[in-house]
VOBA-1610 file (N, C-alpha, C; in pm, whole numbers, padded with zeros to 5 digits, always signed):
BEGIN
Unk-06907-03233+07348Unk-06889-03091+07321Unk-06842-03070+07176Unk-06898-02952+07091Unk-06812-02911+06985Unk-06701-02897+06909Unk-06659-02946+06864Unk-06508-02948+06839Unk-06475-02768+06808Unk-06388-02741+06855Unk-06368-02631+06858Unk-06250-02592+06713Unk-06274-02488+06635Unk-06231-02457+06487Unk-06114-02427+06520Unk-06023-02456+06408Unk-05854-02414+06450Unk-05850-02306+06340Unk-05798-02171+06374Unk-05761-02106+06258Unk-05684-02162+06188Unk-05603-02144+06079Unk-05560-02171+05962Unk-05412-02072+06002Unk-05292-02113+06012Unk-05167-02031+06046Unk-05156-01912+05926Unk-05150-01800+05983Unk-05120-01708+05898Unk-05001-01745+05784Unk-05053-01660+05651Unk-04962-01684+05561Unk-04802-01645+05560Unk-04733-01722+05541Unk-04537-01709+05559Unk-04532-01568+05455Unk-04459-01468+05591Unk-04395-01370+05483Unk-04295-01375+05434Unk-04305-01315+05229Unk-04216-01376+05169Unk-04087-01303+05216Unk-03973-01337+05164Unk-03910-01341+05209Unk-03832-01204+05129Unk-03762-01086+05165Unk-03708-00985+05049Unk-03607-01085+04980Unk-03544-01130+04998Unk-03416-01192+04915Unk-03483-01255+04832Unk-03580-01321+04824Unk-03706-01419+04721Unk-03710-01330+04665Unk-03785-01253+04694Unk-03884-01124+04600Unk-03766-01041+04507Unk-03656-01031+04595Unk-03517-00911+04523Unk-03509-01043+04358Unk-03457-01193+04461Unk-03425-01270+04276Unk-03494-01299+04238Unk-03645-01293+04233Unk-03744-01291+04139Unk-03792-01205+04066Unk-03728-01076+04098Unk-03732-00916+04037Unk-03670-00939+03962Unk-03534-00996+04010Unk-03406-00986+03875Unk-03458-01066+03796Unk-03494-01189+03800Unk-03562-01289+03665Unk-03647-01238+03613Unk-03745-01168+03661Unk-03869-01120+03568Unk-03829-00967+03524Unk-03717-00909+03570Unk-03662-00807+03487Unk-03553-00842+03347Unk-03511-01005+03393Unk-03446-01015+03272Unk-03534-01079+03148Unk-03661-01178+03226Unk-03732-01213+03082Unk-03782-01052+03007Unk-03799-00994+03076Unk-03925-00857+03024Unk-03888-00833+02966Unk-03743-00800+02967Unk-03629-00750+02800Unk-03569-00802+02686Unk-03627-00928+02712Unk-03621-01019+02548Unk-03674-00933+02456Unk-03713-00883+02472Unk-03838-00826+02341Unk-03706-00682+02314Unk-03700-00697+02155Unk-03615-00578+02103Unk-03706-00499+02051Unk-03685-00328+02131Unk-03751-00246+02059Unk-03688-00175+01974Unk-03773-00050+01922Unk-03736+00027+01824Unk-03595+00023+01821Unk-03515+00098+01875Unk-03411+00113+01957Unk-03297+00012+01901Unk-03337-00084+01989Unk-03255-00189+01971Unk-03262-00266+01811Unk-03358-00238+01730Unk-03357-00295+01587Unk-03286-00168+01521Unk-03243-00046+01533Unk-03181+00012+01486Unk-03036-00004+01513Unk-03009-00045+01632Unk-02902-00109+01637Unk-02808-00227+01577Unk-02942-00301+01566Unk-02909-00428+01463Unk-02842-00407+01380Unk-02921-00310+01325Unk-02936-00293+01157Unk-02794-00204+01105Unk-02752-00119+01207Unk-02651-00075+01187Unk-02520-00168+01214Unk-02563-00273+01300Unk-02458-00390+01293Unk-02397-00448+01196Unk-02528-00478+01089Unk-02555-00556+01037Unk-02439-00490+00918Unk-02518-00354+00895Unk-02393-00284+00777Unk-02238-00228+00808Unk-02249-00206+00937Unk-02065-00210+00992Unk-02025-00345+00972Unk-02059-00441+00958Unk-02009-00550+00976Unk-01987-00621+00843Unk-02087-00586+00743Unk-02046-00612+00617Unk-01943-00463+00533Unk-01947-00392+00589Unk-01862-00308+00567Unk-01668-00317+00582Unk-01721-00384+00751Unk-01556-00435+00772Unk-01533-00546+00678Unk-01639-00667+00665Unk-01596-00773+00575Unk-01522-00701+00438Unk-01626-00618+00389Unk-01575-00592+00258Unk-01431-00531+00231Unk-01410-00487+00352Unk-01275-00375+00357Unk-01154-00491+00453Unk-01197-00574+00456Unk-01107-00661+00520Unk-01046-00800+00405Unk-01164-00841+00354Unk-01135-00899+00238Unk-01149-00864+00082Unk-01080-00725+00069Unk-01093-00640-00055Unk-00982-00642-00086Unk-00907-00574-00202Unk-00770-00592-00242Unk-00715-00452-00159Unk-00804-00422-00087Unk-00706-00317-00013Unk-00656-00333+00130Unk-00724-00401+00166Unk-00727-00442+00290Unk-00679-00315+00407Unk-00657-00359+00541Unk-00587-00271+00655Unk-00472-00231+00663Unk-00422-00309+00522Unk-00228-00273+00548Unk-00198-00212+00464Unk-00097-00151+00477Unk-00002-00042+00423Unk+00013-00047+00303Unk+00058-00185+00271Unk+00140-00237+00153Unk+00029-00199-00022Unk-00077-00227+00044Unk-00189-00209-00072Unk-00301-00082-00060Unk-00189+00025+00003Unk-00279+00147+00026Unk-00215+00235-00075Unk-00296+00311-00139Unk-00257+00401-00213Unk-00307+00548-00173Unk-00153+00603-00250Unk-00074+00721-00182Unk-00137+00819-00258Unk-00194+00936-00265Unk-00265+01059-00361Unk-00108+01139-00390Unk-00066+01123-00294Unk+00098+01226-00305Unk+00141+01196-00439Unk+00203+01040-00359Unk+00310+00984-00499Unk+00200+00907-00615Unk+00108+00911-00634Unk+00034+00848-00754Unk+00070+00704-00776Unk+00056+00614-00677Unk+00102+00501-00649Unk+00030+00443-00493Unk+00046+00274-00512Unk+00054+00217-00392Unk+00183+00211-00311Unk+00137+00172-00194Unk+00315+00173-00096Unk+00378+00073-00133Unk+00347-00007-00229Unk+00386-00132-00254Unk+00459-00142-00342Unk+00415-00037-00452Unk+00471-00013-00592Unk+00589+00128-00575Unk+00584+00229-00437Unk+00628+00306-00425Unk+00781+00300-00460Unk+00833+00168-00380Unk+01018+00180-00407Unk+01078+00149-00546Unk+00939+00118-00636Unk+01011+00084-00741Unk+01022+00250-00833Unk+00968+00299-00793Unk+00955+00492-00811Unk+01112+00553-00781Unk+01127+00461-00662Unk+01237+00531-00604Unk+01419+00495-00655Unk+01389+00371-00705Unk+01489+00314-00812Unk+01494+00373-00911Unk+01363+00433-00970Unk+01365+00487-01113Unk+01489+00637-01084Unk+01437+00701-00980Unk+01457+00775-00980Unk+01612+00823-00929Unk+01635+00699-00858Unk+01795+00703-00820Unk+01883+00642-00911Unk+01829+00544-01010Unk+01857+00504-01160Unk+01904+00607-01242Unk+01899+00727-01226Unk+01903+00845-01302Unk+02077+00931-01279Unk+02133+00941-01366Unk+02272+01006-01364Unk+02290+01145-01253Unk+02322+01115-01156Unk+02312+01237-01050Unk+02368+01221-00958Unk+02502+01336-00884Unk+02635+01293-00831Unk+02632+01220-00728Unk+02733+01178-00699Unk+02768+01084-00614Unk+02703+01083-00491Unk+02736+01259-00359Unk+02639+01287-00297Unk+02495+01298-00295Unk+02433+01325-00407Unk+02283+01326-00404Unk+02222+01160-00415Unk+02283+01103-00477Unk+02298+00980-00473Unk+02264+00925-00326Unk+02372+00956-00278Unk+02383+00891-00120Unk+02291+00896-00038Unk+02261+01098-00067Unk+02154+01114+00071Unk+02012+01086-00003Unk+01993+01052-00110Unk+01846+00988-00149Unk+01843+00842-00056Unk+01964+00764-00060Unk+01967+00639-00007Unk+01949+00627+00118Unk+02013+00757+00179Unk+01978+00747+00330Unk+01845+00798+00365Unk+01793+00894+00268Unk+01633+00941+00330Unk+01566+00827+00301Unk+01580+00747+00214Unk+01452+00636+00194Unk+01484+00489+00236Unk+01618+00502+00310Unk+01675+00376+00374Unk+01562+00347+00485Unk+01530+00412+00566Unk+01391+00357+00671Unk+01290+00313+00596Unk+01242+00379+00498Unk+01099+00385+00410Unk+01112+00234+00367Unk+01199+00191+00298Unk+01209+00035+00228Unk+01267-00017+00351Unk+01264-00019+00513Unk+01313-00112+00589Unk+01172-00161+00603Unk+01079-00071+00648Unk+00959-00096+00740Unk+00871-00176+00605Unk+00882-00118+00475Unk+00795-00210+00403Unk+00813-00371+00378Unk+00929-00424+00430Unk+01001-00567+00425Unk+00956-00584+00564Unk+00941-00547+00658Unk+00952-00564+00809Unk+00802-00666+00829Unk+00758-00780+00898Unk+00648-00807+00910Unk+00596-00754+00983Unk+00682-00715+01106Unk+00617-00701+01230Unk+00520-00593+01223Unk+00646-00471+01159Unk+00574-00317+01158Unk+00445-00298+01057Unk+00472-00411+00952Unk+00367-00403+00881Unk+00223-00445+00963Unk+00229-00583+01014Unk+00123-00619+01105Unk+00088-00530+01195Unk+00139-00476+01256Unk+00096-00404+01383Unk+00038-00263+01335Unk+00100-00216+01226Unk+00051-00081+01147Unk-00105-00114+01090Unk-00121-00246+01045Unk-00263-00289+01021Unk-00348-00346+01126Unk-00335-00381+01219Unk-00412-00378+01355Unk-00414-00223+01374Unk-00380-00152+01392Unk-00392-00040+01441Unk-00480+00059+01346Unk-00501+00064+01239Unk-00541+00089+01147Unk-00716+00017+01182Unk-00718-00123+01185Unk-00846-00164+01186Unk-00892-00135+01336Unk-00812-00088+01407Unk-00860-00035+01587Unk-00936+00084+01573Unk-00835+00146+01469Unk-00881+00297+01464Unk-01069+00317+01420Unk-01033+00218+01322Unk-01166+00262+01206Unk-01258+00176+01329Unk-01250+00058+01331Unk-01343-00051+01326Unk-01428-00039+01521Unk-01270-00080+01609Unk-01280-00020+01769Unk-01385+00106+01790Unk-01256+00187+01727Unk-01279+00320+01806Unk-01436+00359+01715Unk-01427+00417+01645Unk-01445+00507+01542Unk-01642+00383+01556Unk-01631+00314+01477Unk-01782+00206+01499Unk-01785+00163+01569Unk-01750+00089+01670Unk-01808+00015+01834Unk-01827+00106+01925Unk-01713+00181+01958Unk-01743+00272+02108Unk-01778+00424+02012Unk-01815+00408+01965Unk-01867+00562+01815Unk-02036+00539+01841Unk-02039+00438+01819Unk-02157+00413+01761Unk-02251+00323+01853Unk-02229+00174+01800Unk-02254+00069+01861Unk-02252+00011+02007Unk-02201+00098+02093Unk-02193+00032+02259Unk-02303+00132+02266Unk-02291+00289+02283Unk-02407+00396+02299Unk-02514+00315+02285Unk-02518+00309+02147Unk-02725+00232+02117Unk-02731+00152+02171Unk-02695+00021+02175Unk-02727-00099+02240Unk-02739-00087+02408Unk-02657-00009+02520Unk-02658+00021+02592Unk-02814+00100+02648Unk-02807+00198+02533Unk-02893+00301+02541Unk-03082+00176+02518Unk-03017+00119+02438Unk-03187+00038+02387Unk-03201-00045+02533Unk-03115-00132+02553Unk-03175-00168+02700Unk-03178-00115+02832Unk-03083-00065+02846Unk-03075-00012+03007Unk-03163+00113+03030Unk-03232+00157+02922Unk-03296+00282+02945Unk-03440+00252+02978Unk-03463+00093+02898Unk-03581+00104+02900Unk-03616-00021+03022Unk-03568-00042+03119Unk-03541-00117+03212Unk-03667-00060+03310Unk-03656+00068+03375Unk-03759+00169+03386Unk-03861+00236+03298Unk-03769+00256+03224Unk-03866+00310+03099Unk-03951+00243+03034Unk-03969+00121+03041Unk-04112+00058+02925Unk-04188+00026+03066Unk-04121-00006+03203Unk-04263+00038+03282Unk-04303+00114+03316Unk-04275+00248+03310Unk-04391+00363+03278Unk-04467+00368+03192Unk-04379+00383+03042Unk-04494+00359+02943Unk-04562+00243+02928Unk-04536+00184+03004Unk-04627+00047+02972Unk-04724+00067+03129Unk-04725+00137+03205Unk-04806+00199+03353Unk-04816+00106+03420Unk-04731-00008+03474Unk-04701-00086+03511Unk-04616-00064+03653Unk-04553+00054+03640Unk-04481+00099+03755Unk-04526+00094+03884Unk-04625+00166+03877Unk-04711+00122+04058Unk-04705+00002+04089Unk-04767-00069+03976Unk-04766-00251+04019Unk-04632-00288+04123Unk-04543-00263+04032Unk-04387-00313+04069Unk-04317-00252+04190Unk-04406-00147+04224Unk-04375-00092+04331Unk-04463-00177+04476Unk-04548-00230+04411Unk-04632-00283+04568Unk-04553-00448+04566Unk-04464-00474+04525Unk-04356-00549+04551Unk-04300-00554+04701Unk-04311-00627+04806Unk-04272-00647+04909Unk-04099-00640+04937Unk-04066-00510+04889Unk-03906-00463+04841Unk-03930-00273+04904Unk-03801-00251+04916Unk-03790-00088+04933Unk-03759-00057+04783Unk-03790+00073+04744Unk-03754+00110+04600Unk-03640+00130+04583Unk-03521+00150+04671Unk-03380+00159+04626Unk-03346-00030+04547Unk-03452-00129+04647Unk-03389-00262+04592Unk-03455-00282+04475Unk-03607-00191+04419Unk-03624-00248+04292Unk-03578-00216+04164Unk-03488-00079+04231Unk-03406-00025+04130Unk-03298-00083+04123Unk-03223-00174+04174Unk-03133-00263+04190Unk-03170-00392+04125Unk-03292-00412+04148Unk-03264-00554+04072Unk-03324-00534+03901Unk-03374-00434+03921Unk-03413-00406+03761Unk-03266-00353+03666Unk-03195-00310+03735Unk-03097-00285+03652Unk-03010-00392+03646Unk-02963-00495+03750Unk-02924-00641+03738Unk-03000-00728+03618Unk-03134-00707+03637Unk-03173-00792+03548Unk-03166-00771+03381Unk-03186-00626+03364Unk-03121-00549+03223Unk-02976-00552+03218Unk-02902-00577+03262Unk-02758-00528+03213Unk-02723-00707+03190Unk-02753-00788+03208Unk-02692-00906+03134Unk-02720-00922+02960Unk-02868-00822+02958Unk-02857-00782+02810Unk-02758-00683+02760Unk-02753-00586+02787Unk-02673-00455+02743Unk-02531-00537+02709Unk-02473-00612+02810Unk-02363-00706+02799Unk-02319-00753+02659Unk-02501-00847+02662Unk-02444-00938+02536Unk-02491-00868+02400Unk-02542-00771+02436Unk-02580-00684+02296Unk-02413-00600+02276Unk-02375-00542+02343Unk-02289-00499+02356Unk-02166-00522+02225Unk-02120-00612+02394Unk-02019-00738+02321Unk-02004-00832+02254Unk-02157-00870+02206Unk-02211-00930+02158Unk-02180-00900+01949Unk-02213-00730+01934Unk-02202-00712+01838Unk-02033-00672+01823Unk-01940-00653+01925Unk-01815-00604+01908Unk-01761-00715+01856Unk-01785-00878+01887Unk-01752-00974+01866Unk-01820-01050+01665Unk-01944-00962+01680Unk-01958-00971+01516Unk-01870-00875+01426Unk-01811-00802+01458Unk-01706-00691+01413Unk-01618-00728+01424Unk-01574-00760+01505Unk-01429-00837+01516Unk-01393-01020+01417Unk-01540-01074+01403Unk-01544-01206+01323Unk-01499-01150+01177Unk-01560-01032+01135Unk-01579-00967+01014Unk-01427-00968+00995Unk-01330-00891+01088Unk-01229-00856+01049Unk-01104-00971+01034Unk-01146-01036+01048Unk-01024-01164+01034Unk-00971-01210+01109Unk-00800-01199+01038Unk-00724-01193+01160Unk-00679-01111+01276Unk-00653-00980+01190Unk-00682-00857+01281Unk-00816-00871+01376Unk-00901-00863+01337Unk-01052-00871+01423Unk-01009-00966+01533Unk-00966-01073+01545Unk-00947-01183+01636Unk-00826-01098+01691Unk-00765-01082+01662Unk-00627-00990+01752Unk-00704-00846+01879Unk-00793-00809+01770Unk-00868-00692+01865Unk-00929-00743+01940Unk-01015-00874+01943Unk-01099-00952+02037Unk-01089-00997+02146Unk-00912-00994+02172Unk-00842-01038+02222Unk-00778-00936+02333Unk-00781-00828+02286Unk-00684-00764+02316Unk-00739-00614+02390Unk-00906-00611+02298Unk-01028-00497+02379Unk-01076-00561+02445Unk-01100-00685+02511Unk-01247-00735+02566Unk-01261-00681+02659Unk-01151-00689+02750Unk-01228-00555+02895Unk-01231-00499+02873Unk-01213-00388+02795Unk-01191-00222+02835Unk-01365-00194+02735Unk-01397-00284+02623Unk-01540-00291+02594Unk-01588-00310+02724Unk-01636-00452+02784Unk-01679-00500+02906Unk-01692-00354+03002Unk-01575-00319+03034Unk-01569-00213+03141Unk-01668-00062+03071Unk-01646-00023+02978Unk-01705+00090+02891Unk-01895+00025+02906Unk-01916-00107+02857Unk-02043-00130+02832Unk-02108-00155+02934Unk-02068-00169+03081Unk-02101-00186+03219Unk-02149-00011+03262Unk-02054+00090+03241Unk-02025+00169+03259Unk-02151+00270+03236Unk-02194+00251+03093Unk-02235+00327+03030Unk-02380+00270+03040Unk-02459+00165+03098Unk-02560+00088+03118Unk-02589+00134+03281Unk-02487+00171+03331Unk-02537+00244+03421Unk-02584+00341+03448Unk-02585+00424+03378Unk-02547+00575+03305Unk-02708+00572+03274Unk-02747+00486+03108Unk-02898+00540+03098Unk-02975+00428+03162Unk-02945+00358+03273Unk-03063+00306+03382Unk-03084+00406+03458Unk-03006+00495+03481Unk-03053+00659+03564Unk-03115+00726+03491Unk-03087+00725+03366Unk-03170+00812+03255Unk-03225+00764+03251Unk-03308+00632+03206Unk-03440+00603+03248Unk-03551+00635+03344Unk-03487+00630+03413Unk-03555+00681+03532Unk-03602+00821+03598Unk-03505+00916+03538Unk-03487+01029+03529Unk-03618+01104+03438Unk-03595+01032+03303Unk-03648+01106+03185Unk-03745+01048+03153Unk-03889+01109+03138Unk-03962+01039+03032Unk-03947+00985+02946Unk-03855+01043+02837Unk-03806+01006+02690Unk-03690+00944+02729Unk-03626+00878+02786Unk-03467+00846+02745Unk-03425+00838+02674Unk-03475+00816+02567Unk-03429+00768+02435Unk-03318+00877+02327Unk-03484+00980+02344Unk-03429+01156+02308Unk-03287+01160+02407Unk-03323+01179+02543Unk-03181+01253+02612Unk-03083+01144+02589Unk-03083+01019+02570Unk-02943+00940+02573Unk-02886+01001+02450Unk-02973+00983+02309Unk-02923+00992+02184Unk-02836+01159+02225Unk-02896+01251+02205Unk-02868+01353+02239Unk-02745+01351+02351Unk-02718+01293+02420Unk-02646+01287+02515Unk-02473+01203+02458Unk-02514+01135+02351Unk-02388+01082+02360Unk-02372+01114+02183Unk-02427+01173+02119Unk-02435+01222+01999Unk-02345+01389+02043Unk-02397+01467+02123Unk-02352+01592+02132Unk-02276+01619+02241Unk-02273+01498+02314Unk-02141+01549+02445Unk-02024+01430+02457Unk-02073+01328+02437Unk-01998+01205+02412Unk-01896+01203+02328Unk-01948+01192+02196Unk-01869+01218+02096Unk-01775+01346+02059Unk-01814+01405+02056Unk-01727+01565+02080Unk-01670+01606+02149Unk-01694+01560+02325Unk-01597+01612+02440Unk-01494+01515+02419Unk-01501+01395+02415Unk-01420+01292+02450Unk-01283+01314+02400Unk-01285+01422+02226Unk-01216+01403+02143Unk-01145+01558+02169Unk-01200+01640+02241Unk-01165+01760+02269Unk-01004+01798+02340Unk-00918+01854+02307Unk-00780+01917+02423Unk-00846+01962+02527Unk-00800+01958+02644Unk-00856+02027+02750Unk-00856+01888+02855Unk-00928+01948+02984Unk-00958+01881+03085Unk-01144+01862+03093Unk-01236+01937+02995Unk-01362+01898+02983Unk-01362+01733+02971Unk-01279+01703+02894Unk-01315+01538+02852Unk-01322+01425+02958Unk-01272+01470+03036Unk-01225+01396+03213Unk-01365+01381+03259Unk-01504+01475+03221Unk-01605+01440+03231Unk-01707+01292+03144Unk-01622+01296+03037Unk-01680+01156+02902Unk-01643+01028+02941Unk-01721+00932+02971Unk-01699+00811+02978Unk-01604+00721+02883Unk-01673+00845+02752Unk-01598+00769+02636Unk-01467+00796+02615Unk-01423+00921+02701Unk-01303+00933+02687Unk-01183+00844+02819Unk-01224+00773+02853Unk-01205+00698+02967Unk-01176+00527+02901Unk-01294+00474+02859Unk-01293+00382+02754Unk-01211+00427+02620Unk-01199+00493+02592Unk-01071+00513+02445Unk-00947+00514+02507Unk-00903+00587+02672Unk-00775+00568+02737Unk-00774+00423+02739Unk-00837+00339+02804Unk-00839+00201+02800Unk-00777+00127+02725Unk-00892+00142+02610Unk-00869+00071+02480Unk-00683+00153+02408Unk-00651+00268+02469Unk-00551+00295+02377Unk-00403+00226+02480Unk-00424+00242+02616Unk-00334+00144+02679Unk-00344-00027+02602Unk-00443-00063+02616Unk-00494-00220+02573Unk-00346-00180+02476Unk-00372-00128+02357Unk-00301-00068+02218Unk-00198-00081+02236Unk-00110+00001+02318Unk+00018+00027+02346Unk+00071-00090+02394Unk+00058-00213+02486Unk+00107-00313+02511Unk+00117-00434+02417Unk-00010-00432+02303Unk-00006-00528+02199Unk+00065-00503+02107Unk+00172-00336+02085Unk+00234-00361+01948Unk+00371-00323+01963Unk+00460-00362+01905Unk+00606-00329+01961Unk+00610-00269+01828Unk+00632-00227+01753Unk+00703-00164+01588Unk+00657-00051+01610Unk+00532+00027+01660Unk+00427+00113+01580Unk+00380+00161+01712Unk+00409+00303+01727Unk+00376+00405+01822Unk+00181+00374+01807Unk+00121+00372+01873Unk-00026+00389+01847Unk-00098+00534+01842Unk+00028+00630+01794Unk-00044+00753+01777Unk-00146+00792+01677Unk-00195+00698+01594Unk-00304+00673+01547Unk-00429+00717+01581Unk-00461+00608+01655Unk-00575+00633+01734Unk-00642+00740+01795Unk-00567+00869+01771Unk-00608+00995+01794Unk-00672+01006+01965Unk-00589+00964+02045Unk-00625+00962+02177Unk-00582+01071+02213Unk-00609+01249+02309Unk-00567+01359+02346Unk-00500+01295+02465Unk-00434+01286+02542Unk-00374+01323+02675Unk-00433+01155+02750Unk-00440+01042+02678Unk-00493+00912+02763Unk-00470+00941+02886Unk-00597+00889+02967Unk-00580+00851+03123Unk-00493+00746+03124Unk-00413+00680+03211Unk-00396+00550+03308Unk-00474+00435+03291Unk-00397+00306+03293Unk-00494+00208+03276Unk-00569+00211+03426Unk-00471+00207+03556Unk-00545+00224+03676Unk-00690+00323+03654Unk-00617+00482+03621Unk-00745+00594+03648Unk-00842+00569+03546Unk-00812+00493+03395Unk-00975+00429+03342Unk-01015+00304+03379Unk-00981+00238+03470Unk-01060+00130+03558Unk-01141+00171+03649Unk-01042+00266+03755Unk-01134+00317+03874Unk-01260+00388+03827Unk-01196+00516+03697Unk-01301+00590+03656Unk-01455+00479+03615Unk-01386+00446+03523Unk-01529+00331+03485Unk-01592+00267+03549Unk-01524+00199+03640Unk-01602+00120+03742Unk-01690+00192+03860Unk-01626+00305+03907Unk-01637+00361+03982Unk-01760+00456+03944Unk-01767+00498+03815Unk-01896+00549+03800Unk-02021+00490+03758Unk-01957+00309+03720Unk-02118+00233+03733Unk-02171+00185+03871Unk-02075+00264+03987Unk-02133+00254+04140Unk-02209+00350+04158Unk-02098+00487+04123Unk-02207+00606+04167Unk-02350+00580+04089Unk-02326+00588+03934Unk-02474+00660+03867Unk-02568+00534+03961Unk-02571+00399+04013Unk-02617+00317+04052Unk-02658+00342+04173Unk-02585+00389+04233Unk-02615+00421+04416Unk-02720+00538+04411Unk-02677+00674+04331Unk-02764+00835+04308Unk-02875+00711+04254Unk-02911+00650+04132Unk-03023+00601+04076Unk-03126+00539+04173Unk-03082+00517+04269Unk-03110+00453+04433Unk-03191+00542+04466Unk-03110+00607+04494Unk-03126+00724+04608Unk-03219+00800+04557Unk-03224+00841+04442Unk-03338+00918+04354Unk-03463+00845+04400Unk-03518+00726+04260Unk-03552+00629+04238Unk-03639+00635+04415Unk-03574+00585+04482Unk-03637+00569+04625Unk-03725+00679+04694Unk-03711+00835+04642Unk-03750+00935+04718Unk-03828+00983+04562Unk-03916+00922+04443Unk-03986+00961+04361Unk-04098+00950+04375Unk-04168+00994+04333Unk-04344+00952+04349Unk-04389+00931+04228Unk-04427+00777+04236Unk-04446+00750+04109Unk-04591+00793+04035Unk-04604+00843+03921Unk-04707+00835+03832Unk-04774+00788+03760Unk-04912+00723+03728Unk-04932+00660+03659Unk-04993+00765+03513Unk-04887+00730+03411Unk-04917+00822+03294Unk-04994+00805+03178Unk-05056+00857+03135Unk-05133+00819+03035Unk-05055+00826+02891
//
């Protein structure tokens, strides 16, 4: 008799947990490639960073001592010898005295190391931290990858593909943003840490002393335009726009609007971080309105790279995708 044919066992279905970490790997090679975006970022690295060099190893440096005063027509350095001249001068006994006592603090703190050091960390927080990293530099870099996580597969019309992925769309929006945010990370922190090399010793003191509350801010905010990606055709337009005209301006605002800014959440952070690293020197510097809590800018931060992540889900899952020309 015939030998009778054996089918061939149907093919093994893959498995979602396979398919979820093979999303994340092929979402993290896809973003090697730096776009527009992200080379503008560079580039602005590139000149904050020779900027801090220059202002870090210039004869003026971050400290006090070699800053000059427009008031008194002098450095702070050269200031007490102004003040000898001037108490050098034949004038009674009392006026004498209380010159000595008004400028008795003024010539303590300029001998002092401590207050001097800590007055120049704070100084390079202000400019270098605040003002260029979370100003500038976390936004773009954030904004160049996590936006385009979604975003270059639309414009690249690739999206349907990625959708016939043996996954629900809440998980491919999950692993695409896993697989982008180990960039955003090291772009991130990546360049906070070339800013901080720039600055010396100070820079290594800030490196030290911001790394989470960057970390937490650059997690934060990568969550933020992986929804905007997804959201917007352009992300690019609404992020810039977004943290150019509400970011920057609310954060810095009196009021309770700012309780809405991420960035004002990350500057509470970073201004607690502040307050525990310096004993001499109030950190009223830093121009922080009303700081949150180190607790309420943890929860806040963290807590909103769950939400925008979970809504990005939830969206993301109930879209109909397009293929665009």
């Amino acid at each position: 008799m015939p030998a009778t044919a054996v089918a061939p066992p149907p093919p093994a279905r893959p498995s979602p947990v396979s398919a979820f970490l093979v999303l994340i790997a092929f979402s993290f090679r896809r973003q090697w490639r730096i776009r527009q975006m992200g080379w503008v970022a560079l580039g602005l690295l590139a000149v904050l960073a020779g900027t801090v060099a220059v202002m870090t190893y210039g004869p003026t440096g971050w400290g006090l001592l070699n800053r000059y005063s427009w008031r008194y027509q002098t450095t702070m350095k050269d200031f007490p010898q102004q003040l000898d001249q001037v108490q050098a001068l034949p004038l009674p006994s009392d006026a004498t005295g209380m010159q000595l006592l008004a400028t008795a603090p003024f010539r303590a703190i300029l001998v002092d190391p401590i207050f001097l050091n800590d007055w120049a960390f704070l100084s390079f927080s202000r400019w270098v931290v605040f003002t260029m990293h979370l100003g500038f530099l976390m936004p773009l870099f954030t904004l160049a990858f996590a936006s385009a996580a979604i975003g270059s597969e639309r414009e690249g019309r690739t999206l349907i593909w990625l959708l016939t992925r043996p996954l629900p769309r809440w998980a491919v929006y999950l692993a695409k943003f896993l697989g982008v945010l180990p960039w955003s990370v090291v772009a991130s922190c990546g360049g906070f840490v070339v800013l901080c090399l720039a600055g010396g010793p100070y820079g290594a003191r800030a490196l030290v002393t911001y790394w989470p509350a960057i970390l937490a801010g650059t997690i934060a905010f990568s969550a933020l335009f992986h929804l905007v990606g997804t959201l917007f055709r352009r992300p690019a337009v609404v992020g810039l726009v977004y943290v150019f005209f509400f970011e920057m301006l609310v954060a810095n605002l009196p009021g309770s609007l700012k309780q809405l800014s991420l960035n004002y959440y990350t500057r509470s952070l970073l201004y607690n971080e502040a307050t525990g690293a310096v004993v001499a020197v109030a950190p009223d510097s830093l121009d922080v309105y009303a700081p949150a809590g180190p607790v309420t800018s943890w929860a806040t931060l963290l807590g909103a790279a769950v939400v925008f992540t979970v809504v990005g889900m939830y969206l993301f899952g109930r879209q109909e995708p397009k293929d665009e020309t």
